[in-house]
C-alpha positions in Angstrom: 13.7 -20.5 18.0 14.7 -18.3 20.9 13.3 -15.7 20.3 10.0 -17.3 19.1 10.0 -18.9 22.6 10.4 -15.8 24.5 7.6 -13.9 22.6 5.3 -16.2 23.0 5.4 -16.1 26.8 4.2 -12.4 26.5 1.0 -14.3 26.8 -2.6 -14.3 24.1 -2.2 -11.4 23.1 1.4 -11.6 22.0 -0.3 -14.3 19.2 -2.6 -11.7 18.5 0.6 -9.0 17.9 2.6 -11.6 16.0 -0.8 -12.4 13.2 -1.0 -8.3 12.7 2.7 -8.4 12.1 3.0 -11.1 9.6 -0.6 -9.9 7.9 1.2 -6.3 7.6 4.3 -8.0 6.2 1.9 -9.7 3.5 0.7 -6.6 2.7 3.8 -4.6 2.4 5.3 -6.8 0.2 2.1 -7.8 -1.8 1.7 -4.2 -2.4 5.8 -3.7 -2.8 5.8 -5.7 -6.2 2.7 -4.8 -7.8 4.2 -1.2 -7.6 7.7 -2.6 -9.2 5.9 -4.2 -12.2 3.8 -1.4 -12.8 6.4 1.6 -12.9 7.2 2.3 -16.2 8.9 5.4 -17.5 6.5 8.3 -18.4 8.1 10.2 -20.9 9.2 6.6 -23.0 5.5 5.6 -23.6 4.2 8.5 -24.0 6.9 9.1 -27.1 6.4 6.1 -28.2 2.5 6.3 -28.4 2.8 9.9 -30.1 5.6 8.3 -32.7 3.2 5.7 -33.2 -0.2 7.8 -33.1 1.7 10.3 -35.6 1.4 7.3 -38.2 -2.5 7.0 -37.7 -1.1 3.7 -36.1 -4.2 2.9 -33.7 -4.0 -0.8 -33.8 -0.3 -0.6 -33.1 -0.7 1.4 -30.3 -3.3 0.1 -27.9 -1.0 -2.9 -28.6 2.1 -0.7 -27.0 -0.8 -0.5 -24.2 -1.0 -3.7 -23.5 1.7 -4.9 -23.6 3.0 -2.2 -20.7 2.0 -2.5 -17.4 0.9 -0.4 -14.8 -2.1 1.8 -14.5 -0.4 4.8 -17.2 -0.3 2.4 -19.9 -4.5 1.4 -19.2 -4.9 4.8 -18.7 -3.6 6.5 -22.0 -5.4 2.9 -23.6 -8.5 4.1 -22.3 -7.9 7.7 -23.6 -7.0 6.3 -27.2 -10.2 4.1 -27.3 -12.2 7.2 -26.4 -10.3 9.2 -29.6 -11.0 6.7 -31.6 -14.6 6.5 -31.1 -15.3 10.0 -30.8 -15.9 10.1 -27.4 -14.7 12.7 -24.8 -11.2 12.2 -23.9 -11.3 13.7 -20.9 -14.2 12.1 -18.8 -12.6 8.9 -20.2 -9.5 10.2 -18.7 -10.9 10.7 -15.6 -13.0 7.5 -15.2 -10.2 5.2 -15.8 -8.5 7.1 -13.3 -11.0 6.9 -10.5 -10.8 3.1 -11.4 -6.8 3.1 -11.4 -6.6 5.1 -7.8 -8.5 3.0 -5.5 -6.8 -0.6 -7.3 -3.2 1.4 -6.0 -4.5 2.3 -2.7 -6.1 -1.4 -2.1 -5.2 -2.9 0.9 -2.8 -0.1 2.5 -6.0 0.8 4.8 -5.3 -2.6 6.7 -2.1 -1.4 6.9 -2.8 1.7 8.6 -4.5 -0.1 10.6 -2.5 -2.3 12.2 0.4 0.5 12.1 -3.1 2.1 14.7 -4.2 -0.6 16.5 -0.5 -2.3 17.8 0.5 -0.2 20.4 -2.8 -0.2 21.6 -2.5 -4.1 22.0 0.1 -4.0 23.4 -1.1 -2.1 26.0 -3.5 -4.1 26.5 -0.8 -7.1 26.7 0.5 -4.4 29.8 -2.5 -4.2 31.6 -2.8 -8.0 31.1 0.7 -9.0 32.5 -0.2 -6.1 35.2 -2.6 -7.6 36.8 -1.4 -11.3 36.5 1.1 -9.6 39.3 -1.1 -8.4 41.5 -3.2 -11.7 41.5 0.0 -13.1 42.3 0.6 -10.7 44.9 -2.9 -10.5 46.3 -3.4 -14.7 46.1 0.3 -15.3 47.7 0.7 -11.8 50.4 4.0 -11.5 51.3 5.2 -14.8 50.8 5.0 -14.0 46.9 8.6 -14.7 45.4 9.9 -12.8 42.9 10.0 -14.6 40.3 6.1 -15.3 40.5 5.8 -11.1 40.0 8.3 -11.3 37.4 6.5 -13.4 35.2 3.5 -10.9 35.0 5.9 -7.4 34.9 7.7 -9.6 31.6 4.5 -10.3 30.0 3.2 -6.8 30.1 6.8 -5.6 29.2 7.1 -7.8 26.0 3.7 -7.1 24.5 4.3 -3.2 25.2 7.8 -4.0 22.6 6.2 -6.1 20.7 3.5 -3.7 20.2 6.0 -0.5 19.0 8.5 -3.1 17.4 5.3 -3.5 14.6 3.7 0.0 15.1 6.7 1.9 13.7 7.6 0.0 10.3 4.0 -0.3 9.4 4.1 3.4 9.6 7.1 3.7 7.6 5.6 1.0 5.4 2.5 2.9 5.1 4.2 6.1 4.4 6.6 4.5 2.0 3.6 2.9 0.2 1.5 5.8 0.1 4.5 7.9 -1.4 4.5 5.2 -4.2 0.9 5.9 -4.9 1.2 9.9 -5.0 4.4 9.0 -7.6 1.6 6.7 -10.0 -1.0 9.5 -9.8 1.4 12.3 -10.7 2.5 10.0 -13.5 -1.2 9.5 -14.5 -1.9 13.1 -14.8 1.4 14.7 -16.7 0.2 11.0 -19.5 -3.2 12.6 -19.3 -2.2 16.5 -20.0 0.5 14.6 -23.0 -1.9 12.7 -24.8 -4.6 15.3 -24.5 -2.6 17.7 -26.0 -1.5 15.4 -28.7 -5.0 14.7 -29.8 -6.2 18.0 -29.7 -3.1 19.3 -32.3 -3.6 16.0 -34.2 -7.3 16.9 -34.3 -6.6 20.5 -35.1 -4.0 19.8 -37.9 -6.2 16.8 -39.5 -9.3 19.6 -39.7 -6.9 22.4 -41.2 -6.1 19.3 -43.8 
């Protein structure tokens, strides 16, 4: 509750500092878990999917498909669907990922954002408290007591800290984030280039039957 008390009396824009913080926490961990329940392992569905797909078992895999998480498992869904119905496999490939890419990177752009725009309010939080002390100054002359410019230099102090304290883990948030979304898309492409080549040896042997 100390602390609390002693932000807020960085002034308006402190409240404006303290909403980006808690809206970039949101995010972080909004963002946080919806990676966790969608990394799956690679190499185990993909195995799974060619055991299963070796057997002519269709049905049985687009079930394994849903019933995984993540954006791999809708992917390599989406490229068994196009197999099946004799479609190209890899535009369908392709779409599904330009669908998967952007619902990974939602909401990291607000992040960015505020990882931007925080310092710069807290500067503005500076110039703020800055001039509150020469008001003082200006209104009281020389009979201005300390503490009366003290109050303005600690406003403009606290929202410049305030400002970096949420500037620098939103940008290791961000970074951390978008390191997590680099991992699903590599992951997305080495289950495309797998299944691809399954079908087109599955394809291949099935013909030479």
């Amino acid at each position: 509750m100390k602390y609390i008390q002693i932000a807020l009396q960085g002034g308006p824009i402190m409240y404006v500092i303290i909403l980006c913080a808690l809206i970039a926490a949101y995010i972080f961990f909004l963002k946080w878990f919806q990676y966790y329940r969608a990394q799956v392992s690679v190499d185990e569905i993909v195995t799974g999917l060619i055991n299963v797909l070796g057997r002519d078992g269709m049905i049985e895999a687009m079930t394994l498909c849903d019933n995984t998480p993540g954006p791999v498992a809708r992917l390599l869904a989406s490229g068994i669907n196009a197999y099946r119905n004799g479609d190209d496999i890899k535009e369908a490939l392709e779409a599904q990922s330009l669908i998967e890419v952007p619902r990974l990177e939602s909401r990291l752009n607000i992040l960015a954002t505020i990882a931007y725009v925080a310092p710069l309010l807290g500067l503005l939080g500076t110039v703020i408290g800055m001039v509150d002390s020469f008001q003082v100054m200006e209104a009281s002359g020389s009979s201005a007591s300390i503490p009366e410019l003290s109050h303005g230099v600690y406003k403009a102090l606290m929202c410049t800290a305030a400002g970096l304290s949420i500037a620098i883990p939103c940008h290791i948030g961000y970074n951390y984030l978008l390191a997590r979304v680099q991992d699903f898309c590599l992951d997305m492409e080495k289950a495309s280039a797998e299944i691809m080549y399954f079908f087109h040896h599955h394809a291949r042997s099935e013909h030479e039957n």
